[in-house]
KENU-668170 format. One line per field, with one value per residue (C-alpha): y, z, x; residue number from 1. Coordinates in pm, 1 decimal. Layout:
BEGIN
Y = [Y  ...] .
Z = [Z  ...] .
X = [X  ...] .
k = [NUM  ...] .
// end
This chain:
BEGIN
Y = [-1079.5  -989.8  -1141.0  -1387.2  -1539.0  -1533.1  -1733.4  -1968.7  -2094.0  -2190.0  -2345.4  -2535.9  -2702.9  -2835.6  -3016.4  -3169.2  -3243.3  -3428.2  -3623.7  -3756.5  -4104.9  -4034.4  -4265.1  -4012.6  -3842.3  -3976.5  -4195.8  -3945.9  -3627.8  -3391.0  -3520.6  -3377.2  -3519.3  -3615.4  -3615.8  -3255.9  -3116.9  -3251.7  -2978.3  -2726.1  -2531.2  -2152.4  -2167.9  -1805.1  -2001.7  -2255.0  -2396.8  -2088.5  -1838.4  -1922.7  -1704.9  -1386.4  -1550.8  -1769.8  -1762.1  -1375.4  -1252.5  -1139.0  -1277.4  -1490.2  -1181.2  -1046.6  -1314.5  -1456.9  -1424.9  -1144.6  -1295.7  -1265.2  -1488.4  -1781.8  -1720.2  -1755.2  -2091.5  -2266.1  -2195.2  -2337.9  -2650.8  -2680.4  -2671.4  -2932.0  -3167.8  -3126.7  -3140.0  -3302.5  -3517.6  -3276.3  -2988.8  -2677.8  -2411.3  -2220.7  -2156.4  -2475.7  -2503.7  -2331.3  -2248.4  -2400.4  -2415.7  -2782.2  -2709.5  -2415.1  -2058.0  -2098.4  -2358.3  -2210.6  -2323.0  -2164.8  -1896.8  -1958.2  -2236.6  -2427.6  -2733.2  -2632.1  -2507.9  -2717.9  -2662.8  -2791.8  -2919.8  -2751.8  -2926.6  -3241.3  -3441.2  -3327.9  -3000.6  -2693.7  -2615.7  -2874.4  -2890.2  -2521.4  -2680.2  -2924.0  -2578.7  -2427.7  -2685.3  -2732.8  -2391.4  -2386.9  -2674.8  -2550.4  -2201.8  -2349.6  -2580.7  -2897.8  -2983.7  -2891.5  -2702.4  -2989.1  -3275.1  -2964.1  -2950.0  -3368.2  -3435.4  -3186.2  -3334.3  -3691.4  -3770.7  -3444.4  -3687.4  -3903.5  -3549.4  -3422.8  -3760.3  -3712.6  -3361.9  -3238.4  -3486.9] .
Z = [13988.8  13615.7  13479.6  13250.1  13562.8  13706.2  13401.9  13357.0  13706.5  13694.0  13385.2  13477.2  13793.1  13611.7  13374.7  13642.8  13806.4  13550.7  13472.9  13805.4  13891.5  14174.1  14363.7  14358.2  14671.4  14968.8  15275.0  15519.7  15427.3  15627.2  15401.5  15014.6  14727.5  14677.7  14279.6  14290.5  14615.9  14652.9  14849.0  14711.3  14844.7  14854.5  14733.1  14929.0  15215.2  15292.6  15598.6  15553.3  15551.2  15839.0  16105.7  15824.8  15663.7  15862.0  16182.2  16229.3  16345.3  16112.5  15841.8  15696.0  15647.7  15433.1  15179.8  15195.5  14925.3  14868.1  14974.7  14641.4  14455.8  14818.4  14753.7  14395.9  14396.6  14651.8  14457.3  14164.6  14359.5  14509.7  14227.4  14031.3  14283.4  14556.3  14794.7  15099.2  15072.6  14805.8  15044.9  14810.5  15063.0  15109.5  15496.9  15546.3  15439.9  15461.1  15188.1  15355.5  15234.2  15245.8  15353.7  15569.3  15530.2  15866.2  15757.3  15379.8  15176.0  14843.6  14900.3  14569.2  14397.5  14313.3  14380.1  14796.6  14821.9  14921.3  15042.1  15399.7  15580.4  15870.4  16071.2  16069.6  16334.6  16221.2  16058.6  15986.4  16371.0  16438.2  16106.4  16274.3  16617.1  16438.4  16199.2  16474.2  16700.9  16431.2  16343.4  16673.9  16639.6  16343.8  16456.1  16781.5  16574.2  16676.0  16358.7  16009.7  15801.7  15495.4  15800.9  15917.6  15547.8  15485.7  15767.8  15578.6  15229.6  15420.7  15616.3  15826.3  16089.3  16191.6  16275.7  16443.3  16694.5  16715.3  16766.3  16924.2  17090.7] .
X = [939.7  888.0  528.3  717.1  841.3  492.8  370.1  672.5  676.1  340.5  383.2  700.7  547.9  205.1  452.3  649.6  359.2  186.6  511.1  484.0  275.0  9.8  279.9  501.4  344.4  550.1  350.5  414.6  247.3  492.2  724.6  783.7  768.5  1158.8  1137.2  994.6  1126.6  1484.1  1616.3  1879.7  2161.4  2262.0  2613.5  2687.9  2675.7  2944.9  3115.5  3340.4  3122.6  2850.2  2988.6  2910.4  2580.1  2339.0  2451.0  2409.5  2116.6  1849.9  2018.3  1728.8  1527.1  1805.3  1766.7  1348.2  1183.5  848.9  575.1  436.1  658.9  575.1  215.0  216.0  440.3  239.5  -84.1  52.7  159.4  -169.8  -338.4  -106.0  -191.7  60.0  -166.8  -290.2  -555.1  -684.8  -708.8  -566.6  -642.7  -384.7  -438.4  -351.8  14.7  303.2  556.7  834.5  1186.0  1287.7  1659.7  1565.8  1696.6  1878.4  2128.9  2192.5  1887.7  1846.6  1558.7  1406.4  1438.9  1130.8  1348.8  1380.1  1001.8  708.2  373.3  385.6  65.8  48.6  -233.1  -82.2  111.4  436.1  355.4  505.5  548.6  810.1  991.5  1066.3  1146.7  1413.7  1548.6  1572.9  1790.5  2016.8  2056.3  2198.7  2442.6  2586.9  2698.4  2802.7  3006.7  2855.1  2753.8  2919.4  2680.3  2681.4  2536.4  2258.7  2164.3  2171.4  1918.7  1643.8  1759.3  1625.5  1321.5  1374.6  1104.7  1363.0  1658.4  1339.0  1350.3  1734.6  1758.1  1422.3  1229.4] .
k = [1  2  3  4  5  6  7  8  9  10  11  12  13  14  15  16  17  18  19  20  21  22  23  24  25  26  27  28  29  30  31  32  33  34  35  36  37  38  39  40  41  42  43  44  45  46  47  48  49  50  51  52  53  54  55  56  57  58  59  60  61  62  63  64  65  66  67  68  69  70  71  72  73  74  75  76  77  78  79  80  81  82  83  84  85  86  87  88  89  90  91  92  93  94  95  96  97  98  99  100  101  102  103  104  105  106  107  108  109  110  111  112  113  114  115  116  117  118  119  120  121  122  123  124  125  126  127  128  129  130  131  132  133  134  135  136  137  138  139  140  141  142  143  144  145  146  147  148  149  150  151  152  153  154  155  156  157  158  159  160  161  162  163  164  165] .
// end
């Protein structure tokens, strides 16, 4: 990532940030902020394309972003105030892709990246339960990929009930 991007990403997120009212930040703290994490969609991946994208193996490695570029975004949301009841360390959440990886979320678009809580009741660990059941379901063809992607777009809580448990 060149250093202009390192300074205008930063930049870009305190503004949103302080556009924002403080009741912006959703009740449920597993879930994002809608007006600043709405979700967004990889357009190389399509109901067409699945079986030669997400569902072969390994392919979510092919397209994650460097750690570097994660680390740096989810400091700047930290410190912008998109955090957890002011926690901003950094052990404690995980960049998470709202519309995972494994059913054709955008890598790197601020718009699908979020600083999940992790010690919380419905952390980090079973948002990946629920990406990884319907991960499943769409390559088996149970489920198109544009209804995988919806239930992450929404309160990804209530999929979790449907599809996990």
């Amino acid at each position: 990532m060149t250093s202009i991007h390192r300074t205008l990403v930063p930049l870009l997120l305190l503004s949103l940030a302080s556009a924002l009212p403080a009741s912006a930040a959703p009740a449920n703290p597993a879930l994002p902020r809608h007006a600043q994490t709405p979700g967004a969609i990889d357009p190389r991946v399509t109901q067409a394309t699945i079986m030669s994208t997400i569902c072969v193996s390994g392919y979510t490695r092919t397209v994650r972003p460097p750690e570097s570029y994660t680390y740096d975004l989810k400091v700047s949301q930290l410190t912008s105030g998109y955090s957890y009841r002011g926690d901003t360390s950094t052990r404690d959440y995980e960049e998470d892709h709202l519309v995972p990886l494994e059913v054709g979320g955008s890598p790197s678009s601020v718009k699908n990246l979020w600083p999940e809580p992790r010690h919380i009741a419905f952390g980090a660990s079973r948002k990946d339960a629920l990406e990884n059941a319907v991960h499943r379901l769409v390559c088996d063809g149970s489920l198109s990929l544009a209804a995988g992607q919806a239930l992450f777009e929404g309160n990804w809580i209530t999929a979790y009930h449907k599809y996990v448990g």
